[in-house]
MARNUKOL-41626 format. One record per residue (C-alpha): x negated, y negated, z; residue number from 0. Coordinates in steps of 0.1 Angstrom, whole numbers, plus 2048, in hexadecimal, padded with zeros to 3 digits. Each point is the difference from the previous one (the first is absolute). Layout:
N
REC / px / py / pz / nr
REC / X / Y / Z / NUM
...
***
This chain:
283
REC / px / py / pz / nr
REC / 889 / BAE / 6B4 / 0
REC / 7E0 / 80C / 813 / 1
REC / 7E2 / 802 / 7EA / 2
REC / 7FA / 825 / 807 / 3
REC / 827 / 808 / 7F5 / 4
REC / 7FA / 7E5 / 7DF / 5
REC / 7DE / 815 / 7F4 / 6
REC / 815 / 824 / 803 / 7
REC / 819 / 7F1 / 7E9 / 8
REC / 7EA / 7F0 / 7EC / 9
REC / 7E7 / 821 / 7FE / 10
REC / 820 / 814 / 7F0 / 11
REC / 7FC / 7E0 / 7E1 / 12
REC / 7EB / 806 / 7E3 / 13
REC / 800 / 7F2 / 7E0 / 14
REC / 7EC / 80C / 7E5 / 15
REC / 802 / 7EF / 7E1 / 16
REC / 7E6 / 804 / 7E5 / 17
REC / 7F9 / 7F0 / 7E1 / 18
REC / 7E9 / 815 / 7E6 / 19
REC / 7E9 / 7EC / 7E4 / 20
REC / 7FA / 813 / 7E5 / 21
REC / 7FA / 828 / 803 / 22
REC / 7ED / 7FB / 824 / 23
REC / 80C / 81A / 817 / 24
REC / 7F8 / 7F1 / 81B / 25
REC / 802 / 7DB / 812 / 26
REC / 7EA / 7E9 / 7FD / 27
REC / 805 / 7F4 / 822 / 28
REC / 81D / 807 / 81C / 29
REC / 809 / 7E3 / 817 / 30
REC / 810 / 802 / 81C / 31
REC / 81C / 7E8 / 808 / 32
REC / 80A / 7F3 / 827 / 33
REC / 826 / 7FD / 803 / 34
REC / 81A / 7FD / 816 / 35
REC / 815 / 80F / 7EB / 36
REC / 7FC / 816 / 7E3 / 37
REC / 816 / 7EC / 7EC / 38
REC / 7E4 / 7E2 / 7F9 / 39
REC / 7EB / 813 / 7F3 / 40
REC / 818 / 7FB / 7DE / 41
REC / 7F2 / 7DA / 7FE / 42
REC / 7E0 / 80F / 7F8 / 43
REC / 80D / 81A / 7E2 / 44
REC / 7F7 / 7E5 / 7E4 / 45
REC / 7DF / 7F9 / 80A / 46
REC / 7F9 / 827 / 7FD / 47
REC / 80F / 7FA / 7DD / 48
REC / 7EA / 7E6 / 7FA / 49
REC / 7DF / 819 / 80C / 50
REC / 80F / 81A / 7E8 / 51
REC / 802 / 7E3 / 7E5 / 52
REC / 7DB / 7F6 / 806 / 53
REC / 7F1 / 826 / 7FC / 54
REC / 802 / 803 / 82A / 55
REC / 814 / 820 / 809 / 56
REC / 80B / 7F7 / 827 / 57
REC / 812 / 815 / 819 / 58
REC / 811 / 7EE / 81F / 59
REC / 806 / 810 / 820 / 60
REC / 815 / 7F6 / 81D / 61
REC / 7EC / 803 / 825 / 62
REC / 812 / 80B / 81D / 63
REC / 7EA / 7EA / 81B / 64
REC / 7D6 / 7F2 / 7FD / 65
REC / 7F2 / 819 / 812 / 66
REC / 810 / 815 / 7E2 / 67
REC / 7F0 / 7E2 / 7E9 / 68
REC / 7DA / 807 / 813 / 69
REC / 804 / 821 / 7FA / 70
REC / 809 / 805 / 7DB / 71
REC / 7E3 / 7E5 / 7F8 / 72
REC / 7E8 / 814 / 812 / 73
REC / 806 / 81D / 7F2 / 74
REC / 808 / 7F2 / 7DC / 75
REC / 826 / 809 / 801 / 76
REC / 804 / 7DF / 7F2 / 77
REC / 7E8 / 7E6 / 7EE / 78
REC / 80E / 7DE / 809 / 79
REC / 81E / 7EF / 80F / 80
REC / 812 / 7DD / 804 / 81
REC / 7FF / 7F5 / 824 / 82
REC / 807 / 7EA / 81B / 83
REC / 7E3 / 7F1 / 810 / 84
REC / 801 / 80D / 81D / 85
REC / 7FD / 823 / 7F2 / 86
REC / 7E4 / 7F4 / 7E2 / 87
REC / 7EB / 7F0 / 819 / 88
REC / 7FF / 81E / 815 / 89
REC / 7F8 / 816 / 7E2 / 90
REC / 7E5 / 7EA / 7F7 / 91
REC / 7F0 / 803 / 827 / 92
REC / 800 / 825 / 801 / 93
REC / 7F0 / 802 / 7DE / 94
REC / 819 / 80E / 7ED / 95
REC / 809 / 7E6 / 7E5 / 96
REC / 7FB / 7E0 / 7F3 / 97
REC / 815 / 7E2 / 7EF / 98
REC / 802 / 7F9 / 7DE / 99
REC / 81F / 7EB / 7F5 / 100
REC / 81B / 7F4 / 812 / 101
REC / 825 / 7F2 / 7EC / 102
REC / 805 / 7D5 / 802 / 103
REC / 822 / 7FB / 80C / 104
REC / 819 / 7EC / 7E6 / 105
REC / 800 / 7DE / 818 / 106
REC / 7D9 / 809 / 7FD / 107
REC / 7F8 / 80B / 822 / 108
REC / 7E8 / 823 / 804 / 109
REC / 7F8 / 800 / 829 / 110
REC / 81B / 7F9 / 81E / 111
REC / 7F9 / 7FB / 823 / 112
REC / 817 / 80C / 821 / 113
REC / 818 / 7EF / 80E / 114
REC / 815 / 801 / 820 / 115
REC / 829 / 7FB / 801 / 116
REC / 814 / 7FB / 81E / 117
REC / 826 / 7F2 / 806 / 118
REC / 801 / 7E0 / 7FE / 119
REC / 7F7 / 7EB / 822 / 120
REC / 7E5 / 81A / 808 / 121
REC / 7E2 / 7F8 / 811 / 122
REC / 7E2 / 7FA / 7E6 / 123
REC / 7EA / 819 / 7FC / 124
REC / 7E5 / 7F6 / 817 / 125
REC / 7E2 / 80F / 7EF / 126
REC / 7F4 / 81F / 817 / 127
REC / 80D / 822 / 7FF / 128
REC / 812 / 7FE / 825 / 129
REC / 81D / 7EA / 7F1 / 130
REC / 80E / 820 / 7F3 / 131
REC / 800 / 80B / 825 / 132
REC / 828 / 810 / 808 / 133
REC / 80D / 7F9 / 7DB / 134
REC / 807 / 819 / 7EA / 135
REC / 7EC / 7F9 / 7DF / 136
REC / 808 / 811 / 7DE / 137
REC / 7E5 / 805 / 7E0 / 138
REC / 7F7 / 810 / 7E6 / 139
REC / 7E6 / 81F / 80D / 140
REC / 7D9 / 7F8 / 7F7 / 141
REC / 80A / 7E9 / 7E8 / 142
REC / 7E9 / 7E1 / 804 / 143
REC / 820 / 7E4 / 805 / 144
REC / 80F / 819 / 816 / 145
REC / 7EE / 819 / 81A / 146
REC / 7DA / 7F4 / 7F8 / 147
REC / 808 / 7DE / 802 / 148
REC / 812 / 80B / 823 / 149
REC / 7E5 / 817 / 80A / 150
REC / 7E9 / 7E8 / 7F8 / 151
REC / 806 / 7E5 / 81C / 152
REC / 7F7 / 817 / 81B / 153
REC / 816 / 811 / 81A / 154
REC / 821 / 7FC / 807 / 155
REC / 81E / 80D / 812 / 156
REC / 81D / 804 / 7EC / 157
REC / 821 / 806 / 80C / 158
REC / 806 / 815 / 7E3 / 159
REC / 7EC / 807 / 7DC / 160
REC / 817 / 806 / 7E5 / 161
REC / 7F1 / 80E / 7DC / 162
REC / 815 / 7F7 / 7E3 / 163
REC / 7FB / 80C / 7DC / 164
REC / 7F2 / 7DE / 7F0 / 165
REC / 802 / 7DB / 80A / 166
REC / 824 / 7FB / 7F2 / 167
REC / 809 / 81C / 819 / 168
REC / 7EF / 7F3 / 81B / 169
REC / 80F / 7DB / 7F7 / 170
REC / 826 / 815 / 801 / 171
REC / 7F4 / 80F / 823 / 172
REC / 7FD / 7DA / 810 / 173
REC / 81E / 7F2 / 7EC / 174
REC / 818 / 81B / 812 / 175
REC / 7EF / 7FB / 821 / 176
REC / 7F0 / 81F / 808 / 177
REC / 7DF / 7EB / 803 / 178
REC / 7F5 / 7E0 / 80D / 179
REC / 7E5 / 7F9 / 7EA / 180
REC / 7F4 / 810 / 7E0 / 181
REC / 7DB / 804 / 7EC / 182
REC / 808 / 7FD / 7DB / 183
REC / 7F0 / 7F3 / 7DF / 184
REC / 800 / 7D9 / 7F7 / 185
REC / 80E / 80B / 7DE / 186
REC / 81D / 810 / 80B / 187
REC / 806 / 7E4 / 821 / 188
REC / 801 / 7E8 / 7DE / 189
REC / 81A / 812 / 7E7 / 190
REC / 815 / 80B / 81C / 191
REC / 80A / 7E5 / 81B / 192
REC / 817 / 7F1 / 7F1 / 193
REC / 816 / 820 / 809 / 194
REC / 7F5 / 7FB / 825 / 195
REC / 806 / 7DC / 80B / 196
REC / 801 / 80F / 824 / 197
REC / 7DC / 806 / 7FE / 198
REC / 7E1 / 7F0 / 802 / 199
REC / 7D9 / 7FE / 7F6 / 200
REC / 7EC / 7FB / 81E / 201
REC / 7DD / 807 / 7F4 / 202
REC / 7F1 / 802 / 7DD / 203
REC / 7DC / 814 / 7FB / 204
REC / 7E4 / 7EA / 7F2 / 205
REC / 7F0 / 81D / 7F1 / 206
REC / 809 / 814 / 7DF / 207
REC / 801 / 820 / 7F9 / 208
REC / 7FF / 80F / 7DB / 209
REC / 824 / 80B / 7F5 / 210
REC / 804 / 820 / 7F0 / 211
REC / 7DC / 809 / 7F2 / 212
REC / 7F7 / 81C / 7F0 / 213
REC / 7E7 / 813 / 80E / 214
REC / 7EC / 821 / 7F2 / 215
REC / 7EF / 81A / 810 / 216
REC / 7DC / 801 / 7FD / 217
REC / 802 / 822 / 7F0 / 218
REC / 80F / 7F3 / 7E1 / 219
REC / 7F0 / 7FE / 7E2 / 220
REC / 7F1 / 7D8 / 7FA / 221
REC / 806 / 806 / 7DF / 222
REC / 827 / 805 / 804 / 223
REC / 7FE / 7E4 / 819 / 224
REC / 7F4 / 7E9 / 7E9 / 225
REC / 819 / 80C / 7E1 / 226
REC / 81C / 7FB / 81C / 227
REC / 7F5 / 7DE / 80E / 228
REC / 7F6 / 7F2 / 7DC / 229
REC / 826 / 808 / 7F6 / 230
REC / 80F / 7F4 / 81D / 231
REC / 7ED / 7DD / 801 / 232
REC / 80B / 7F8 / 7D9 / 233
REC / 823 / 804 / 806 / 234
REC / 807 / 7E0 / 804 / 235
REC / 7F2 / 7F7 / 7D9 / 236
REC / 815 / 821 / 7F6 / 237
REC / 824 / 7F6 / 7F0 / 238
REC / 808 / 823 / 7F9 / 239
REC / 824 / 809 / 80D / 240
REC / 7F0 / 81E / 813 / 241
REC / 7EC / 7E1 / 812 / 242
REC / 817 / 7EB / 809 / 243
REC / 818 / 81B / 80A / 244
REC / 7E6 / 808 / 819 / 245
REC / 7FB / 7DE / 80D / 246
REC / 829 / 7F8 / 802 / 247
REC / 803 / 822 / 813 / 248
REC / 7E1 / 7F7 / 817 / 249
REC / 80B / 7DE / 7FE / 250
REC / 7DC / 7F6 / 7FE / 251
REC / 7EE / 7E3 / 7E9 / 252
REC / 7DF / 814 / 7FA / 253
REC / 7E4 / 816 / 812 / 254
REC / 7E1 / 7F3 / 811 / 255
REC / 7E3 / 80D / 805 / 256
REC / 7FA / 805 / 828 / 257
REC / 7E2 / 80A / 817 / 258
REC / 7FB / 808 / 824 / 259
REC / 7F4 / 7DD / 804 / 260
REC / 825 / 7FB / 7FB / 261
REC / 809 / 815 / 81E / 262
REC / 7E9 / 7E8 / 817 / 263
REC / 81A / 7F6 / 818 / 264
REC / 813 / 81F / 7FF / 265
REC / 7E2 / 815 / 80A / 266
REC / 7FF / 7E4 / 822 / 267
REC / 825 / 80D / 808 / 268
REC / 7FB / 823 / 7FC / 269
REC / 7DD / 801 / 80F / 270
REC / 811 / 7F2 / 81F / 271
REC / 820 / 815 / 801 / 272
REC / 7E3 / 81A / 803 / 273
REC / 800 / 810 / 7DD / 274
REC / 7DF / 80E / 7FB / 275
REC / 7EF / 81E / 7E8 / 276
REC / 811 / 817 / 815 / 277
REC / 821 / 7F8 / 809 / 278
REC / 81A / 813 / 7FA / 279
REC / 821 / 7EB / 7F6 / 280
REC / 80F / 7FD / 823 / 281
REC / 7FF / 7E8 / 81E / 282
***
C-alpha cells in the first residue's frame, strides 16, 4: 500500500478514549497515539487506567499521518504523544516538543538501531547510498530504521520505493519478493527471523535511536508534565494490579527518564536526510 492511500485510511481512524479523575470535566492531558492500525492503540487502554488511578484524567487520540502530529501540537489539539524517533526527533528540531520518559523494554532494551535485510546470498551492503542503485527497497516512511536511515546515506536510484505500514510490514513485503532489500527496526529483524530463514541481515546500524518516547508539546502545562512523568517513572516500584496491567499490556519493565541528549545520534540521521525547522513531512 502507497503511503498516500495508507494515511486516507488511516485519517477515517479515530479513537477517543478518556478516562475522568474525579469530577474534572475536562482532561488533564490528550496524547496522541502513531499507529498503523487503530487496533493497537488497545495495548495502551490500561495505562490510561492507571492515569485515571493516579488522579491523571488522559484522553488518547489516534493521528492520521505527522504532518497531522505537527499540526495538532502546534496548535495545542493535543498535549503530548508516544513516538518513534524519527517523528520525536523532528518535533524536537522544529521546536515543538521535548522528551520526557520513554518505556524499558521487558529483555531491557529502550533504543534500536536500523538494519538492512536481503535474500540470502545477496551482496553486502556496501556502506554508500548507490548500492541501492536498480533494487527495489521497502521501509517504514520517516521512521528513523526505515526512510531516515535510507534518506540519510545520500542519493540513490531505486528501482522502486515501496512504503509499508510498520517494519513487520515491510519485513512481509521482502519475504514475498516484492523487494530486494528492506529498511526495518533491529527489534523486529530479532523476534522475527526465525519465520524467514530465506532472508538475511546484511548491515546493522551502530547508532541508537530512543524507542517509543514520549514527548510533550511545549505548550503544556510543566506542572502536568511533571505529575505525568513523576507517575510514569515509579511504576516500576508500583505493585498495584492497575500497574502491572499496564506494564504486561505495554510489555515494558519500567519508565526512564529521557532527554534530547538521548536523541544525539538520531538528530545526525535526520539532520542529513534533510529534516530541518521547516520541513514539512515529505521527501
Amino acid at each position: 500500500m502507497n503511503f498516500g492511500k495508507l494515511v486516507s485510511s488511516l485519517s477515517l481512524v479515530v479513537l477517543m478514549v478518556c478516562i475522568m479523575a474525579g469530577t474534572s470535566p475536562a482532561a488533564d492531558l490528550t496524547i496522541a497515539l502513531q499507529l498503523a492500525q487503530a487496533s493497537e492503540g488497545k495495548k495502551y487502554l490500561p495505562l490510561l487506567e492507571y492515569l485515571g488511578k493516579k488522579g491523571i484524567s488522559a484522553t488518547f487520540q489516534t493521528v492520521p499521518d505527522y504532518r497531522a502530529a505537527a499540526t495538532m501540537f502546534a496548535t495545542g489539539k493535543v498535549d503530548a504523544m508516544f513516538s518513534g524517533s524519527g517523528v520525536a526527533g523532528t518535533m524536537i528540531i522544529k521546536g515543538l516538543a521535548y522528551p520526557v520518559v520513554r518505556p524499558v523494554n521487558q529483555d531491557g532494551t529502550s533504543t534500536y538501531a536500523a538494519v538492512i535485510v536481503a535474500p540470502k546470498n545477496s551482496p553486502k551492503f556496501s556502506g554508500k547510498a548507490d548500492y541501492f542503485n536498480g533494487k527495489k527497497v521497502v521501509f517504514a516512511p520517516l521512521a528513523s530504521a526505515g526512510e531516515i536511515y535510507f534518506r540519510s546515506l545520500g542519493p540513490s536510484k531505486p528501482s522502486l520505493i515501496i512504503t509499508a505500514a510498520n517494519h513487520g510490514a515491510a519485513l512481509e513485503s521482502l519475504a514475498r519478493g516484492d523487494a530486494d532489500v528492506a529498511i526495518i527496526k533491529n527489534h523486529v529483524w530479532n523476534k522475527e527471523k526465525g519465520k524467514y530463514p530465506q532472508l538475511e541481515m546484511i548491515h546493522e546500524d551502530k547508532g541508537q535511536n530512543p524507542d517509543g518516547t514520549l514527548i510533550v508539546s511545549k505548550k503544556m502545562n510543566p506542572a502536568i508534565v511533571q505529575r505525568v512523568s513523576g507517575v510514569l517513572l515509579a511504576i516500576k516500584d508500583d505493585s498495584t494490579s492497575e500497574a502491572v496491567a499496564a506494564q504486561e499490556s505495554l510489555k515494558i519493565s519500567e519508565f526512564i527518564k529521557t532527554t534530547e541528549d538521548d536523541f544525539k545520534y538520531t538528530f545526525v540521521i535526520l539532520k542529513k536526510a534533510g529534516v530541518t525547522p521547516e520541513w514539512e513531512f515529505k521527501f
